[in-house]
C-alpha positions in Angstrom: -33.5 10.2 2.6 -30.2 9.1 2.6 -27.5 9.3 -0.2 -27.6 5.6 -1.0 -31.8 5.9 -1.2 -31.4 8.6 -4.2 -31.0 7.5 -8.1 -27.3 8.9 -8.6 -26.0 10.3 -11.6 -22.8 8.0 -12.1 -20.6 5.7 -10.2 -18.7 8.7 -8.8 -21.5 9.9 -6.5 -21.0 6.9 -4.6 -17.5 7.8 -3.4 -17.3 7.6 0.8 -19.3 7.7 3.3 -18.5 4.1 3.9 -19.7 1.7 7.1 -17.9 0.9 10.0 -19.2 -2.4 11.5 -18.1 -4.0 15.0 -15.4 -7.0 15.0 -16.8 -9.6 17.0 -14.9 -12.8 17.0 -10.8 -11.8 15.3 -10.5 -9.6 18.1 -12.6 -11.3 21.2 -9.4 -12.2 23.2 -8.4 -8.4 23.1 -8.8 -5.7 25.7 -11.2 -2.8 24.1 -13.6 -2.3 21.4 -12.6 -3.1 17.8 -14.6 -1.2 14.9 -13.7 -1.5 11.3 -14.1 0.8 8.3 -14.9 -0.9 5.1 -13.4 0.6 2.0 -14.6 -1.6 0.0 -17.5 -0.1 0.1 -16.5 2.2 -2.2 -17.6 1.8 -5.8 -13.8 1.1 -6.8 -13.7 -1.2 -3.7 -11.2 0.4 -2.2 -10.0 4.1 -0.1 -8.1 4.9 -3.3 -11.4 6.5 -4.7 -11.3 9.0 -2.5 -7.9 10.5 -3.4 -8.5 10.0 -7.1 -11.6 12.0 -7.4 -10.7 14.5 -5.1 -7.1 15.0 -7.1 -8.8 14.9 -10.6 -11.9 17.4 -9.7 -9.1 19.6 -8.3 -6.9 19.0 -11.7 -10.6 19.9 -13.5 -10.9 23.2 -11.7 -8.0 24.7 -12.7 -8.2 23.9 -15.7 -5.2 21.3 -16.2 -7.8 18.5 -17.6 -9.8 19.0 -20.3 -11.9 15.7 -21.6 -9.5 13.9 -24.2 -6.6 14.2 -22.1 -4.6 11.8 -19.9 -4.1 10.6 -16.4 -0.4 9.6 -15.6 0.3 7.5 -12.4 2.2 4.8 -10.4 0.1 2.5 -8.7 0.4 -0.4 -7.0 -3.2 -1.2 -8.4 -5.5 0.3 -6.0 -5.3 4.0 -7.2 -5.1 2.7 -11.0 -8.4 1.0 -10.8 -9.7 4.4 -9.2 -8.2 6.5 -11.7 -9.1 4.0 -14.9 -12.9 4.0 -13.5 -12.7 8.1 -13.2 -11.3 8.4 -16.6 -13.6 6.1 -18.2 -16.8 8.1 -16.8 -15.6 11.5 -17.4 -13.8 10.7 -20.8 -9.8 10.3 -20.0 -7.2 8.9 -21.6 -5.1 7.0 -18.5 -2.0 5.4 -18.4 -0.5 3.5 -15.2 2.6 2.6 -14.4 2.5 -0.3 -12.1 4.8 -2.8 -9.7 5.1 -6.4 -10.5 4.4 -7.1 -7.6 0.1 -6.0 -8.0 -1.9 -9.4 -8.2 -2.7 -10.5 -11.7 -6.2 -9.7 -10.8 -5.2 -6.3 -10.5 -3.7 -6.1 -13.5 -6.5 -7.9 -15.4 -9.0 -5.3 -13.6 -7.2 -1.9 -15.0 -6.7 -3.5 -18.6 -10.6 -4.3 -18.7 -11.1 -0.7 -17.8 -9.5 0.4 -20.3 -6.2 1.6 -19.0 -3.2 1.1 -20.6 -0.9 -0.8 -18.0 3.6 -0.8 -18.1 4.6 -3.1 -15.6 7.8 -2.5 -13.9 10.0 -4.6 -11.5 9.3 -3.6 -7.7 12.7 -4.8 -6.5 14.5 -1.7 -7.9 15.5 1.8 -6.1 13.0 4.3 -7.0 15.1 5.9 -8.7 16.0 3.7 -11.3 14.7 4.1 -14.5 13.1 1.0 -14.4 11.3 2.0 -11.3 7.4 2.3 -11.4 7.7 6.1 -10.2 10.5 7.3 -12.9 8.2 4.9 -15.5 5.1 7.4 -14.6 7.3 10.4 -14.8 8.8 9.5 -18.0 5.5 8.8 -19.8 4.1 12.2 -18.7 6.7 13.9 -19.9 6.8 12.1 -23.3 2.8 12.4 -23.4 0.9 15.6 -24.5 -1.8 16.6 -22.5 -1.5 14.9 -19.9 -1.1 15.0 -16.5 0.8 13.0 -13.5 -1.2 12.0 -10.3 2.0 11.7 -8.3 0.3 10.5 -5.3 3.2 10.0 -3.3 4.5 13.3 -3.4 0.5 15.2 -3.9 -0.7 17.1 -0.7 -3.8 16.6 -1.8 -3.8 12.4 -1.4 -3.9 13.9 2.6 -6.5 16.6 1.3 -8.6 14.3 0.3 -9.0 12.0 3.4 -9.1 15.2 6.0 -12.3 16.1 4.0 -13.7 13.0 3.8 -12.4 9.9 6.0 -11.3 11.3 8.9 -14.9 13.6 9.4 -16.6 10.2 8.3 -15.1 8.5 10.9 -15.3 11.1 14.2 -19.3 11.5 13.1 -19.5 7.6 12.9 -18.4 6.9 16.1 -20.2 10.2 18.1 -16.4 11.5 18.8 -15.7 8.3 20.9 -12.7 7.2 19.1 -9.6 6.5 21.1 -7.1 5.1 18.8 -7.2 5.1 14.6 -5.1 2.0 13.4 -4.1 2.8 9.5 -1.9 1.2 7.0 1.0 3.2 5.5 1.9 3.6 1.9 1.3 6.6 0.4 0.0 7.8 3.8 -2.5 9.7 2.7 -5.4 8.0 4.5 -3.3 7.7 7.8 -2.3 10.9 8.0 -5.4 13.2 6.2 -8.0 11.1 8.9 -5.7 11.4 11.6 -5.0 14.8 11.6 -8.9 15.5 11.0 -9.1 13.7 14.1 -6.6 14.9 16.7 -7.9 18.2 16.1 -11.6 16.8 17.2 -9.4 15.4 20.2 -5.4 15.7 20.6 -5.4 12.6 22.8 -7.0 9.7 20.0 -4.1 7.7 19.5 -3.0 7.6 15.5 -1.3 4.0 15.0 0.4 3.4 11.3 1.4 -0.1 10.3 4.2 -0.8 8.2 6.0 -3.6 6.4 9.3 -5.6 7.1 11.2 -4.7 4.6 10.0 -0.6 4.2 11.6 2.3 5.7 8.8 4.1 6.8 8.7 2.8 10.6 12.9 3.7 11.0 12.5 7.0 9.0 9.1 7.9 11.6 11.5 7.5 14.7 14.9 9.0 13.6 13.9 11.0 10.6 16.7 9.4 8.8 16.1 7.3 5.4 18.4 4.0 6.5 18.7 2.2 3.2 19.5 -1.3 5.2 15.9 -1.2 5.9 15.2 -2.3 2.5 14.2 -5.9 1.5 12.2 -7.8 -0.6 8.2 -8.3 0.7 4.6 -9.1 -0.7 2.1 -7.1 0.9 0.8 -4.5 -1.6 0.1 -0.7 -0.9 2.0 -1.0 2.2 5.2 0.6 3.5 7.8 2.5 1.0 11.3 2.2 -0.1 10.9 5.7 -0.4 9.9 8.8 1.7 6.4 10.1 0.5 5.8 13.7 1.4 2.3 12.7 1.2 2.8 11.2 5.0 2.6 14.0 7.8 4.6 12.0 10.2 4.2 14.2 13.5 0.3 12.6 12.8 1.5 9.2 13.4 2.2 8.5 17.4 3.8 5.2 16.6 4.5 2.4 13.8 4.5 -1.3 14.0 5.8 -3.6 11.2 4.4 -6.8 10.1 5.2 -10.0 8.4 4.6 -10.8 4.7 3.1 -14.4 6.6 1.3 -13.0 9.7 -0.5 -10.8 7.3 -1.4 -13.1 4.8 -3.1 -15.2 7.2 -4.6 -12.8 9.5 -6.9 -12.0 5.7 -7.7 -15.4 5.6 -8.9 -15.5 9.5 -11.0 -11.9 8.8 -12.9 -14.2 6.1 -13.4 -17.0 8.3 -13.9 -14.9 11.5 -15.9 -12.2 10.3 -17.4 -12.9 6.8 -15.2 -9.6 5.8 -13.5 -10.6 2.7 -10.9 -8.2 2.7 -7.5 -7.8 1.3 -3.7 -8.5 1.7 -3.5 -4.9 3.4 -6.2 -5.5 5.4 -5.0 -8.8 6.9 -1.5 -6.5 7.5 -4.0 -4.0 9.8 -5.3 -6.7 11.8 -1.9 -8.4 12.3 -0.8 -5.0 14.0 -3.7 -4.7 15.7 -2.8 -7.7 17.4 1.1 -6.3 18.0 -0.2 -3.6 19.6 -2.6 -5.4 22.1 0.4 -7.5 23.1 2.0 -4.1 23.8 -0.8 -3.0 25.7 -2.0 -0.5 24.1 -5.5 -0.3 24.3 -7.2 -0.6 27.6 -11.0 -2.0 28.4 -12.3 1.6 27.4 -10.4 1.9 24.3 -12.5 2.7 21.0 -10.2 1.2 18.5 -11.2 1.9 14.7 -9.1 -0.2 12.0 -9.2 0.6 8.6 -9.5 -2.1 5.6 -8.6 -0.4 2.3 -9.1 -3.1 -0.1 -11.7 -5.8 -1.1 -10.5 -9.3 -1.3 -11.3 -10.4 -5.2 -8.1 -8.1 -6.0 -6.1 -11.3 -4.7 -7.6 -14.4 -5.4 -4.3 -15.4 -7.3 -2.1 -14.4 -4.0 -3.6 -14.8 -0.4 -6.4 -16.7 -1.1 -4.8 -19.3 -3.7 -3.2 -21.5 -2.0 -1.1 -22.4 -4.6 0.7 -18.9 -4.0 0.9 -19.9 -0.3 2.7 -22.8 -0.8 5.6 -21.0 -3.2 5.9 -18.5 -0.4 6.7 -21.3 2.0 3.5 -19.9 4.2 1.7 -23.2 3.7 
């Protein structure tokens, strides 16, 4: 019997072990195989669940959170929803400092669970004091018994998917994987499943995707933050105007950046395409994808495995309004 065929105790049980299903039609006019993992399947639809639980049952066991406490964090919305759903089953306070830039659905998701939400400007260095990370930081330090997630700076958001995502994966796919194509923010996922992975086998190929606008991609190849990097963009959870320690980047083999547009679009195609109604972040994956087959990167044999973080309702009021499409100037 499997996992899902048992009665579980809570919500929290449910946490990986998610599907990987074949692309079929977004990605018939590439060369190779195309396989995607589906976070969404995750009870808080999205890979954030894993680092969550992982960070607070490790918070639990040494003792740091005791029920009637609080959880601290900055979150672009993904880990908040994670975190607020956690908190409400094991009985935390949580507070979540997040960019102005999450979709209003987001938003409306962690105030229903419960969490109390500060919204703070995205186009601001991190560190101003306006800044969703020195928001977080403030209100743990001005709240007692509490404690701060700090997922961008926690080696345990890598922990966490080197136990879970990347074994998930290399069992999933009977050690044929070739190349792993991940989304960058945190880089926990990216770099926690791809270093499970190239120890299973040195030669899969770990492929990060970043965002025009984020400094991840220059800071990978020169190992120097360039602040002229730095522009506006859209896509949530993806690239950094920072440089999170939670990304092992001798992981990554290579980054390629994509457009607020592209990726906005490619989401929409993965719904029409594929019946996978994924999110912005998703859409960003796919778009990369798509680089990278123009680069040549896979061959006929290649095993590609893309994952999709996110579940599409988190955006109805971005990509999928059209409305927001037009006052991006995409439609």
């Amino acid at each position: 019997m499997t996992r899902n065929q048992k009665i579980s105790n809570n919500i929290l049980e449910l946490v990986g072990e998610t599907p990987i299903v074949k692309l079929q039609n977004i990605t018939k006019n590439f060369t190779g195989n195309f396989y995607a993992k589906l976070e969404a399947f995750n009870p808080g639809q999205s890979s954030k669940d894993r680092i969550a639980l992982h960070i607070v049952e490790n918070a639990e066991k040494k003792g740091l959170l005791k029920p009637g406490d609080t959880i601290v964090e900055t979150t672009s919305g993904n880990t908040g929803f994670s975190l607020a759903m956690i908190a409400m089953v094991k009985g935390y306070k949580c507070i979540l400092a997040v960019s102005d830039k999450s979709s209003k659905d987001k938003i409306d998701m962690l105030t229903t669970l419960g969490a109390e939400v500060h919204i703070c400007p995205a186009n601001v260095p991190a560190d101003d004091p306006r800044s969703y990370y020195e928001t977080a930081k403030r209100i743990h330090l001005e709240t007692p018994n509490s404690i701060y997630i700090n997922q961008y700076f926690n080696e345990l958001n890598i922990e966490a998917h080197y136990y879970s995502t990347g074994p998930e994966i290399w069992t999933q796919t009977e050690g044929k994987i070739t190349h792993l194509v991940v989304a960058s923010g945190t880089g926990g996922t990216i770099s926690g499943s791809g270093r499970y992975l190239k120890e299973q086998n040195p030669n899969i190929k770990v492929l990060g995707v970043d965002a025009i606008g984020s400094v991840i991609k220059k800071y990978h190849e020169t190992r120097e933050f360039d602040e002229n990097e730095i522009s506006p963009y859209k896509i949530e959870g993806l690239g950094k105007t920072l440089i999170p320690s939670a990304t092992d980047f001798d992981v990554v083999d290579i980054y390629e950046k994509v457009s607020d547009k592209n990726a906005a679009f490619k989401a929409r195609d993965l719904v029409k395409e594929e019946g996978l109604f994924c999110g912005y972040t998703s859409g960003a994956v796919i778009q990369a994808v798509e680089q990278y087959n123009d680069k040549n990167m896979f061959d006929e044999d290649s095993f590609v495995v893309v994952i999709f973080p996110d579940h599409g309702s988190r955006y109805m009021n971005k990509v999928y309004s059209d409305d927001w499409m037009k006052a991006q100037g995409f439609l």
